[in-house]
Residue frames as qw, qx, qy, qz and C-alpha x, y, z in Angstrom:
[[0.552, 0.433, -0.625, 0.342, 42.87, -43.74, 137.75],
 [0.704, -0.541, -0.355, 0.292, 43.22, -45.76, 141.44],
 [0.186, -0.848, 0.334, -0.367, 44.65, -43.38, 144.21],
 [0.405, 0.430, -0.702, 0.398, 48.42, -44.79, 144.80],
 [0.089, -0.266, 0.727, -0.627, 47.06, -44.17, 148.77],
 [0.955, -0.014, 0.034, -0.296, 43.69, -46.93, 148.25],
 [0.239, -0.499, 0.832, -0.049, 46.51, -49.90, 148.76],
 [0.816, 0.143, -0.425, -0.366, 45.00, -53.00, 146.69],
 [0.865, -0.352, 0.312, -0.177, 44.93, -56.56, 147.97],
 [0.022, 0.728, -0.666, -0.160, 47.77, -58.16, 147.62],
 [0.753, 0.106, -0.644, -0.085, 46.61, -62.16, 147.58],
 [0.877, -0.362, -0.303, 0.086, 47.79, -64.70, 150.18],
 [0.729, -0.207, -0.120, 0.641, 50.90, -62.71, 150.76],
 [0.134, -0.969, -0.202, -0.045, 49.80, -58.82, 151.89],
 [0.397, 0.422, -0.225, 0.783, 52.83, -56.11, 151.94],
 [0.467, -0.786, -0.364, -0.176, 52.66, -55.27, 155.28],
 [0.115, 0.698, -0.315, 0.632, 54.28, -52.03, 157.21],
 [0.635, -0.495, -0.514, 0.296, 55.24, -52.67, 160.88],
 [0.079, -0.807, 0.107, -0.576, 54.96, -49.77, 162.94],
 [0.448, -0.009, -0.695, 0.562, 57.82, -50.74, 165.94],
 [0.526, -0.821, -0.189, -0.115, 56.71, -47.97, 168.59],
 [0.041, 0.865, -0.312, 0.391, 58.83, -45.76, 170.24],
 [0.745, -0.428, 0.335, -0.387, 59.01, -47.84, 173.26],
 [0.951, -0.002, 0.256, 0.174, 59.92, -51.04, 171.42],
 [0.613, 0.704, -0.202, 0.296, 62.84, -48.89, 169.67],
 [0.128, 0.782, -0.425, 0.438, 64.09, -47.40, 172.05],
 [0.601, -0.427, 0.535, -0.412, 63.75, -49.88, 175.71],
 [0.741, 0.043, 0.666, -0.071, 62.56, -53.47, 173.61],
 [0.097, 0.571, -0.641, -0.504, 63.95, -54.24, 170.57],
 [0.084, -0.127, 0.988, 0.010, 63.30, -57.61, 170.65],
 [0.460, 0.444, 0.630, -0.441, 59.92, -57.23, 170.72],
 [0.414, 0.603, -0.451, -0.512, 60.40, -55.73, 167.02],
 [0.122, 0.421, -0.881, -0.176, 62.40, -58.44, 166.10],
 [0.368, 0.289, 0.764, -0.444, 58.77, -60.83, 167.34],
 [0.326, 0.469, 0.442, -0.692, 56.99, -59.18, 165.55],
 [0.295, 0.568, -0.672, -0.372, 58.76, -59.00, 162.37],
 [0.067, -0.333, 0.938, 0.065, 58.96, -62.88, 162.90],
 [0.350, 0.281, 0.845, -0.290, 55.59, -63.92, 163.60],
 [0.514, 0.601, -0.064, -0.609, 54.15, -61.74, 160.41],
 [0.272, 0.559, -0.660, -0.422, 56.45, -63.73, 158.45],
 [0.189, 0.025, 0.972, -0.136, 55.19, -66.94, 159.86],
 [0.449, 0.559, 0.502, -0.484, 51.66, -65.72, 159.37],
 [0.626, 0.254, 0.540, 0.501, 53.19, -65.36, 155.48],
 [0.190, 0.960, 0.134, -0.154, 53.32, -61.40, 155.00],
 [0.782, 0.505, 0.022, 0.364, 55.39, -59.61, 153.52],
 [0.159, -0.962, -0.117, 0.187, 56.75, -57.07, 155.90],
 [0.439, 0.439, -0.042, 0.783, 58.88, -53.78, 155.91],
 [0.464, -0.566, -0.359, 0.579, 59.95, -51.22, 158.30],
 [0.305, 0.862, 0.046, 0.403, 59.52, -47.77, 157.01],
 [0.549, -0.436, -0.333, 0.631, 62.20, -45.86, 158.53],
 [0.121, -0.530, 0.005, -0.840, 60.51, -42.38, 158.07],
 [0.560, -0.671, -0.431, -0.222, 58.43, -43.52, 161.13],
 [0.033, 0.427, -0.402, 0.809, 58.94, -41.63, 163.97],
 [0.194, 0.182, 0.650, -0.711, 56.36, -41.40, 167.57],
 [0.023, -0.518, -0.846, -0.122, 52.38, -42.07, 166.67],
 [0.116, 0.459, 0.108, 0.874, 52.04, -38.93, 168.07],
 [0.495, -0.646, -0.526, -0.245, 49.56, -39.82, 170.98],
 [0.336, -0.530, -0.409, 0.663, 51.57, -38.36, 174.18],
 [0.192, 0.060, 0.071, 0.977, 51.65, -34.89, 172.10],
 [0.461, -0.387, -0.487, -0.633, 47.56, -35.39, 171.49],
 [0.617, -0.294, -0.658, 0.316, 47.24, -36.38, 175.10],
 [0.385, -0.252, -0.298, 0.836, 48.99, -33.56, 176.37],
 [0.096, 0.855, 0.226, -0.457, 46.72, -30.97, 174.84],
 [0.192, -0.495, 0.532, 0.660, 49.38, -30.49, 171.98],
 [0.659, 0.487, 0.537, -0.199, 46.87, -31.07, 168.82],
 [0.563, 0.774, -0.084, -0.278, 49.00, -29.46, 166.50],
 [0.129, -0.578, 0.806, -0.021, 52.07, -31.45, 167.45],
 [0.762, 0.180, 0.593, -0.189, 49.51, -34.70, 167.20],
 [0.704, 0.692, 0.086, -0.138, 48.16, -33.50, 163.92],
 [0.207, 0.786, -0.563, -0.147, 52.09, -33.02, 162.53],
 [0.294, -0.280, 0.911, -0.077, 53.39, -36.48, 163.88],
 [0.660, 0.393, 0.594, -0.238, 49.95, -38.26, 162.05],
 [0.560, 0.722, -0.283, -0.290, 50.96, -36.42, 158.67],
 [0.056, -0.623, 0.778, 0.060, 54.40, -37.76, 159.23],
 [0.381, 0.020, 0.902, -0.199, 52.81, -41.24, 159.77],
 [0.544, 0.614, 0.318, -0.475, 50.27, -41.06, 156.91],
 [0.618, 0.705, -0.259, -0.231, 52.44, -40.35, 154.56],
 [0.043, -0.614, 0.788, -0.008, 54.99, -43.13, 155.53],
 [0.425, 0.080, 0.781, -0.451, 52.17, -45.91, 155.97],
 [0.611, 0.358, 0.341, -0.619, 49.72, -45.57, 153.64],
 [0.463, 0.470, -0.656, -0.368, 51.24, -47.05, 150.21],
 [0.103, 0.056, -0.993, 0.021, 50.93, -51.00, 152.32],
 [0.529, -0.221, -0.766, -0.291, 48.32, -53.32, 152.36],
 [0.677, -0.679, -0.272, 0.074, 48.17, -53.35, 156.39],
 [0.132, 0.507, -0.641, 0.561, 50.39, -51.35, 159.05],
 [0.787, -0.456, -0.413, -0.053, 50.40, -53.69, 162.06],
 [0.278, -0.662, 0.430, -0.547, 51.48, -52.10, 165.55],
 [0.644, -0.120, -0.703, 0.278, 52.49, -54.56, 168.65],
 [0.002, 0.177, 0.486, -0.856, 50.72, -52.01, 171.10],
 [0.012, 0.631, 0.735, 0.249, 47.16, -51.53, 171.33],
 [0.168, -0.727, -0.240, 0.621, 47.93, -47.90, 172.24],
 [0.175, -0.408, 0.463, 0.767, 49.68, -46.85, 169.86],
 [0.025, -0.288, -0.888, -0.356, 47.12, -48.91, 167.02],
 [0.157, -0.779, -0.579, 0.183, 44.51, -47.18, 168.80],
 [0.034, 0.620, 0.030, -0.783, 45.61, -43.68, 168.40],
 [0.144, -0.136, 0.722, 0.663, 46.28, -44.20, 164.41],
 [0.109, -0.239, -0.883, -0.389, 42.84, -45.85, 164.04],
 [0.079, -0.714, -0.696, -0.010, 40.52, -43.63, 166.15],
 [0.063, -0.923, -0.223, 0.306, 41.89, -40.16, 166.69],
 [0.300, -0.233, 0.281, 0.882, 44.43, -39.26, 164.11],
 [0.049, -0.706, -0.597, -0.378, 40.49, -38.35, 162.18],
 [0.289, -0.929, -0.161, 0.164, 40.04, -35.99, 165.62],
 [0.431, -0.751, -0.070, 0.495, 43.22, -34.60, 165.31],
 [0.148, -0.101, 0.402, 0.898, 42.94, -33.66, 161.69],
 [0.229, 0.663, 0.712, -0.004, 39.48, -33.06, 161.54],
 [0.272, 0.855, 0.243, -0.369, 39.94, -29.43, 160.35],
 [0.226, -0.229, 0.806, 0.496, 42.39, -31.15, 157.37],
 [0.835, 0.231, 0.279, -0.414, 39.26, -32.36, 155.40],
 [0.846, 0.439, -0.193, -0.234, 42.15, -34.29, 153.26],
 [0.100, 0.356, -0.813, 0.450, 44.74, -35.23, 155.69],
 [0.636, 0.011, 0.271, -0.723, 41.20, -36.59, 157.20],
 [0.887, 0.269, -0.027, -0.375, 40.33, -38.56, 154.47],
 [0.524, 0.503, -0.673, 0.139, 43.85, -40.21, 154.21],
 [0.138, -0.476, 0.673, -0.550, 43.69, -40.72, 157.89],
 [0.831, 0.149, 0.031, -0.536, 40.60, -42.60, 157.32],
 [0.934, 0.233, -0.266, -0.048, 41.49, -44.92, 154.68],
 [0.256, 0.527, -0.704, 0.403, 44.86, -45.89, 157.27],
 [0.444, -0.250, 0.568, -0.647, 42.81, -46.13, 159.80],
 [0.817, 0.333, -0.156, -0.445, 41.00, -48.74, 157.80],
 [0.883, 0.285, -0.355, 0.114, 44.11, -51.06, 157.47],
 [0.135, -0.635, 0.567, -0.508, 45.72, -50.32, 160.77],
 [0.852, -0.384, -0.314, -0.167, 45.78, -53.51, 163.62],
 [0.438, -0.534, 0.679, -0.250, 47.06, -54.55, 166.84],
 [0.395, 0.498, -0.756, -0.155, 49.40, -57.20, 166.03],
 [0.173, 0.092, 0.969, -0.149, 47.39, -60.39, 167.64],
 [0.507, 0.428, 0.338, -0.668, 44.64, -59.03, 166.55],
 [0.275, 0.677, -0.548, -0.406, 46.07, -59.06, 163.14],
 [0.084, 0.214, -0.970, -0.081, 47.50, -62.68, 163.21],
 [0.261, 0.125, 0.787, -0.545, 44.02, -63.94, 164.00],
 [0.518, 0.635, 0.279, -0.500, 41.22, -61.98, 162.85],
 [0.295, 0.740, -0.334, -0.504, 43.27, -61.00, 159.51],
 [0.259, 0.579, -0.749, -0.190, 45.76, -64.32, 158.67],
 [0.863, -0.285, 0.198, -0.366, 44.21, -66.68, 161.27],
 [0.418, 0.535, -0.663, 0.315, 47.14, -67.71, 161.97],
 [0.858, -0.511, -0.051, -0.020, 48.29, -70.33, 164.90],
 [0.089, -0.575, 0.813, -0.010, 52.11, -70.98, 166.40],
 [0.972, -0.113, -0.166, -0.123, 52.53, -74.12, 165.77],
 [0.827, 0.113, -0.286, 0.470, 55.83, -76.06, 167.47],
 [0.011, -0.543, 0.335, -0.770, 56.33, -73.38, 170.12],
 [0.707, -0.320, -0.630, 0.029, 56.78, -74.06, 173.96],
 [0.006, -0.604, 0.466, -0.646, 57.53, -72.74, 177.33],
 [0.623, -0.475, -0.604, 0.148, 56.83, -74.87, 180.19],
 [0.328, 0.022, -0.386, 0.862, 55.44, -72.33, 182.57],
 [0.066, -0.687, -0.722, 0.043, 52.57, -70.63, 184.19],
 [0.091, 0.243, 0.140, 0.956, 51.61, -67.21, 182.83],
 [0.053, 0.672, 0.647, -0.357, 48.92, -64.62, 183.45],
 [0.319, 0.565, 0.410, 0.641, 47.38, -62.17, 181.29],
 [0.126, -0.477, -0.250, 0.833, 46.75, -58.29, 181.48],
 [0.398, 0.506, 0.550, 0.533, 44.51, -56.80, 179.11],
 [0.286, 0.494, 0.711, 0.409, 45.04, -53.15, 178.01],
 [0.360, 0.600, 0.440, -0.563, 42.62, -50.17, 178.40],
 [0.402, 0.581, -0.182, -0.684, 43.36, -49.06, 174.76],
 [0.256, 0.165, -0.866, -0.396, 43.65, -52.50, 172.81],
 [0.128, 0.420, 0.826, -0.353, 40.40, -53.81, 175.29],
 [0.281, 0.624, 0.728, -0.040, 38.34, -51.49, 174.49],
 [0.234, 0.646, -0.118, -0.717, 39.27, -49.34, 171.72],
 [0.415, 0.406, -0.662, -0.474, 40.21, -52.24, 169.34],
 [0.888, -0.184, 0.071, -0.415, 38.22, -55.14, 171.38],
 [0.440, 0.408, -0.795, 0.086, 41.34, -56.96, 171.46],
 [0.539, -0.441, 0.531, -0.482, 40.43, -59.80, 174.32],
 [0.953, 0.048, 0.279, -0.111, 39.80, -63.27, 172.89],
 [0.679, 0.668, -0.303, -0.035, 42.86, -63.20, 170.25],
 [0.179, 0.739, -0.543, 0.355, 45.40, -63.47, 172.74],
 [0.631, -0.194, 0.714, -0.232, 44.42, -66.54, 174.74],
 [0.834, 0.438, 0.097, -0.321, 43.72, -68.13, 171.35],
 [0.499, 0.612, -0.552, 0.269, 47.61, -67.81, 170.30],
 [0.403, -0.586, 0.461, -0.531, 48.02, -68.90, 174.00],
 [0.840, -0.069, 0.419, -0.339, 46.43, -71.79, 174.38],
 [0.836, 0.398, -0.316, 0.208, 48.81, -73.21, 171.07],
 [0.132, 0.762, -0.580, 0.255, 51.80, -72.57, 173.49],
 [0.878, -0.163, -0.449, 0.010, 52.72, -76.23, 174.93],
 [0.655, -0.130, -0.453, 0.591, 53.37, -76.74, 178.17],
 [0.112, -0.266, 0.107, -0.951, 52.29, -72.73, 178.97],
 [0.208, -0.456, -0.788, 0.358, 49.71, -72.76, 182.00],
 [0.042, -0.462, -0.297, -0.835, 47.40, -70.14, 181.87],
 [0.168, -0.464, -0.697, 0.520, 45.75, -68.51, 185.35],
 [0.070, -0.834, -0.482, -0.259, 42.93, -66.23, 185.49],
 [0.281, -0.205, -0.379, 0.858, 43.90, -62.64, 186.83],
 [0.139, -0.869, -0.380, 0.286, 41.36, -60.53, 189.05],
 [0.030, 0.801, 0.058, -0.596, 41.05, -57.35, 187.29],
 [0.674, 0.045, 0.441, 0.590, 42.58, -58.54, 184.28],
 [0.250, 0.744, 0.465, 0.410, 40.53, -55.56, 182.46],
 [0.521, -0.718, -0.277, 0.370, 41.54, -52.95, 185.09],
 [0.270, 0.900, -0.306, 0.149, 43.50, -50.14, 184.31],
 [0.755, -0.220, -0.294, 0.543, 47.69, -51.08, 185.81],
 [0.184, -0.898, -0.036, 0.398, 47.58, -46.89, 186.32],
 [0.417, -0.247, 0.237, 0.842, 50.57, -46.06, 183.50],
 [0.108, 0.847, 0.418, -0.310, 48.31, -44.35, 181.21],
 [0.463, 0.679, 0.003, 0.569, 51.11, -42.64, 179.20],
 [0.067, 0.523, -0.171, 0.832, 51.43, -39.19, 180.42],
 [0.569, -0.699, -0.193, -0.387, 49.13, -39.87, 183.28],
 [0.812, -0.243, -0.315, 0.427, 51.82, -42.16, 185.37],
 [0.338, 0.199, 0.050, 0.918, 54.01, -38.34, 184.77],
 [0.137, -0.456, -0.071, -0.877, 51.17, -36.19, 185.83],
 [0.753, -0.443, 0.022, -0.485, 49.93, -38.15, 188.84],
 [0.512, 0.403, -0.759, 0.015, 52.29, -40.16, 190.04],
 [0.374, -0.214, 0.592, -0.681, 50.71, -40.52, 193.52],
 [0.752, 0.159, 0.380, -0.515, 47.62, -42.61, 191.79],
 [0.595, 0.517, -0.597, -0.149, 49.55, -44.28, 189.32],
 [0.372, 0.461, -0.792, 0.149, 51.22, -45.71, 191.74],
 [0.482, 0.005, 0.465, -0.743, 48.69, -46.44, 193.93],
 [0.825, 0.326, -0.035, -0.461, 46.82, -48.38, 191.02],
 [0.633, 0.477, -0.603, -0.089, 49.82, -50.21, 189.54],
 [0.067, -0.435, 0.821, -0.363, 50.46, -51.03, 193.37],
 [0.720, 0.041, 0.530, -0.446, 46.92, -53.07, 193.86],
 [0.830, 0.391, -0.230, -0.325, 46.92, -54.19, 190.23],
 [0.219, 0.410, -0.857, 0.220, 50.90, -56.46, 191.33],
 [0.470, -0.043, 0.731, -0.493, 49.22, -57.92, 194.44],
 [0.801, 0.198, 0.137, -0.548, 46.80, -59.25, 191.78],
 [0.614, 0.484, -0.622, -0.047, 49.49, -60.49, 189.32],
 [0.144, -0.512, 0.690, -0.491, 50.99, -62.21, 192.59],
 [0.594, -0.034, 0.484, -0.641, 48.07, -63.55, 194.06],
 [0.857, 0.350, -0.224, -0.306, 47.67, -65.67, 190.65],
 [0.803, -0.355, 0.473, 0.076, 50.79, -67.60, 191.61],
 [0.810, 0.557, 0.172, 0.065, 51.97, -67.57, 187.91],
 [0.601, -0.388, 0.209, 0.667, 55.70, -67.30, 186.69],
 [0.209, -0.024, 0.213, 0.954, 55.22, -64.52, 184.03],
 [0.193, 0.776, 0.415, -0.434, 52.94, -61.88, 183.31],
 [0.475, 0.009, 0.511, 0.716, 51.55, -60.93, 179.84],
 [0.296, 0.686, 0.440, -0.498, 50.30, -58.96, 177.58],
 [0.650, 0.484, 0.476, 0.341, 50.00, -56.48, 174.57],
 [0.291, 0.869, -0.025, 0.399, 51.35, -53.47, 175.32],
 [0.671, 0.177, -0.312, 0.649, 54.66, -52.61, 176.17],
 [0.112, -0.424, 0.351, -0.827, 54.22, -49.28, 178.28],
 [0.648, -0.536, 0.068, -0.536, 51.74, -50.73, 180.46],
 [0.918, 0.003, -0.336, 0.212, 54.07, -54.24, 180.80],
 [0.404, 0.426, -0.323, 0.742, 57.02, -52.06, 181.52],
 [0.361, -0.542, 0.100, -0.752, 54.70, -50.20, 184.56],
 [0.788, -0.509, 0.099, -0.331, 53.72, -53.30, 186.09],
 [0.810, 0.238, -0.327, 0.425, 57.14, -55.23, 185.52],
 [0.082, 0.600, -0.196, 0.771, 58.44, -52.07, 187.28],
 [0.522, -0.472, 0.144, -0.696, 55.99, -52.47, 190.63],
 [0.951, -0.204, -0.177, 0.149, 56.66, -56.36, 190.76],
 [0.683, 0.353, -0.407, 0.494, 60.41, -55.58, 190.97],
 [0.150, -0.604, 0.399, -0.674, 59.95, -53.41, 193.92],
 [0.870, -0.286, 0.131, -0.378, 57.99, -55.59, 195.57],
 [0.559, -0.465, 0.673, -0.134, 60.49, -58.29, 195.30],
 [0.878, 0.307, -0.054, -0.363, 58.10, -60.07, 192.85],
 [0.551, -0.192, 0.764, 0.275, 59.51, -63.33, 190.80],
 [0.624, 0.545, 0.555, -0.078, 57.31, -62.73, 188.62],
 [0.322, -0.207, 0.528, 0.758, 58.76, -62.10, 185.09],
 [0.396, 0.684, 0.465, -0.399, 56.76, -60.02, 182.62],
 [0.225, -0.206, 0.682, 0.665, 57.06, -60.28, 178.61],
 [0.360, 0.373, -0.245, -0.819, 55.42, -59.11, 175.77],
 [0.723, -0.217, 0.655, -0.035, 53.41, -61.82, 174.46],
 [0.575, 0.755, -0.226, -0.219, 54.40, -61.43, 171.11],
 [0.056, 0.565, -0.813, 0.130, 58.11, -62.73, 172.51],
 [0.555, 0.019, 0.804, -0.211, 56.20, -65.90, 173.86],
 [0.880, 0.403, 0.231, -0.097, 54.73, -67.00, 170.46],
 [0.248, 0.941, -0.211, -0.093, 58.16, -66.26, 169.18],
 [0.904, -0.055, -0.280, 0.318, 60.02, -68.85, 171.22],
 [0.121, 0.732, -0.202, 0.640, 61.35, -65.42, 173.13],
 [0.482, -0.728, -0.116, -0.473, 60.24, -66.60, 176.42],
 [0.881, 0.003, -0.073, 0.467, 63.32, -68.29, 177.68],
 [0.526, 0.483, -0.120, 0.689, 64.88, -64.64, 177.41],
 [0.209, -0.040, -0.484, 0.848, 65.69, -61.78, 179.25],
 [0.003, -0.774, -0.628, -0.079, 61.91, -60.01, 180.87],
 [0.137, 0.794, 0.223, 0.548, 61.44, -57.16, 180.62],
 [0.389, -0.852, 0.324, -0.135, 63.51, -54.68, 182.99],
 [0.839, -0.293, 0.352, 0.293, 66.30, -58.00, 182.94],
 [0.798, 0.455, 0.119, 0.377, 68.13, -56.76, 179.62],
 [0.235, 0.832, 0.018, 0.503, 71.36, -55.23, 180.68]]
């Protein structure tokens, strides 16, 4: 008999779990509300479990492995019954898919569940691409943008071409090269909180770059590290507006940026 938690394909039109993120619950809503939209364009089916809770990665960060390992059950067993959970953070998509294994590894069947999740887990451009190859189509912004990419959607989930691909369909969106684009911006989670001296230091060289591009917004794919450098332009004075770019394929970009809601 199949195991309920092996999820079967589903055809042209996949049941698919969106995992908001703390971050987009609790600071960016809207960025949900993106996400939610552009699956449906991309022709899924989606749903919002609302057992989900935190991913669990500051607790696993901090040294707190049994507080990880608890928050990953919690997530395991809310997740695993769809076809795909797509995430709109390549942090967060990145814990799920490479260390909720490390932080049940002395589970040897919480383990194996974590696995097969880990298996059907994506960072939501990744997703619309690789998975649906999907395009926006009839979406504009007349405006010049730069990009940021990452550390944990770069190069835990190689996320880097998907997101100029969905780009480059946006009419009338200018696209500028930013120096360092691959760089850390210093928020790091917990690190920004346990070092704020070099956080701020990093996030402070990584603005000047955003700047230096001349571009009116600044994007990317993960909300905590937007939020950091959105944060460091505003001191500075900046113009520069910074938005998920989930909210730009979304027809979102026209709204409030990020730090403007309120």
């Amino acid at each position: 008999m199949p195991d309920p938690r092996e999820a079967p394909p589903r055809g042209d039109r996949p049941r698919v779990a969106l995992f908001v993120t703390c971050l987009a619950d609790a600071i960016r809503p809207r960025l949900g509300f993106a996400a939610l939209q552009l699956l449906e364009q991309a022709g899924c089916a989606v749903e919002v479990p609302r057992a989900q809770t935190c991913c669990g990665q500051p607790a696993f960060n901090s040294g707190d492995t049994a507080g990880g390992a608890a928050l990953a059950r919690r997530v395991i067993a809310a997740f695993e019954g769809y076809d795909h959970v797509v995430v709109p953070s390549g942090s967060c998509a990145g814990m799920i898919r490479s260390h909720y294994r490390e932080a049940l590894a002395d589970d040897p069947a919480w383990r194996r569940r974590a696995e097969a999740l880990a298996a059907r887990t994506h960072e939501l451009l990744s997703f619309l691409v690789d998975v649906r190859g999907w395009r926006p189509e009839g979406v504009a912004l007349a405006a010049s943008a730069t990009y940021h990419d990452s550390c944990s959607g770069l190069r835990e989930l190689g996320v880097l071409a998907q997101p100029r691909a969905l780009l480059r369909e946006v009419d009338g969106l200018e696209m500028r090269p930013l120096a360092g684009n691959d760089v850390c911006c210093g928020f790091g989670g917990t690190f920004c909180v346990k070092y704020p001296a070099i956080s701020n230091a990093i996030v402070g060289e990584k603005a000047a770059a955003i700047e230096a591009t001349g571009a009116d917004l600044l994007l990317g794919g993960d909300l905590g590290c937007l939020m950091n450098m959105a944060g460091a332009l505003h001191r500075r004075g900046s113009r520069v507006r910074a938005f998920h770019t989930a909210e730009v394929l979304a027809g979102m970009g026209d709204g409030p940026a990020i730090g403007e809601e309120g």
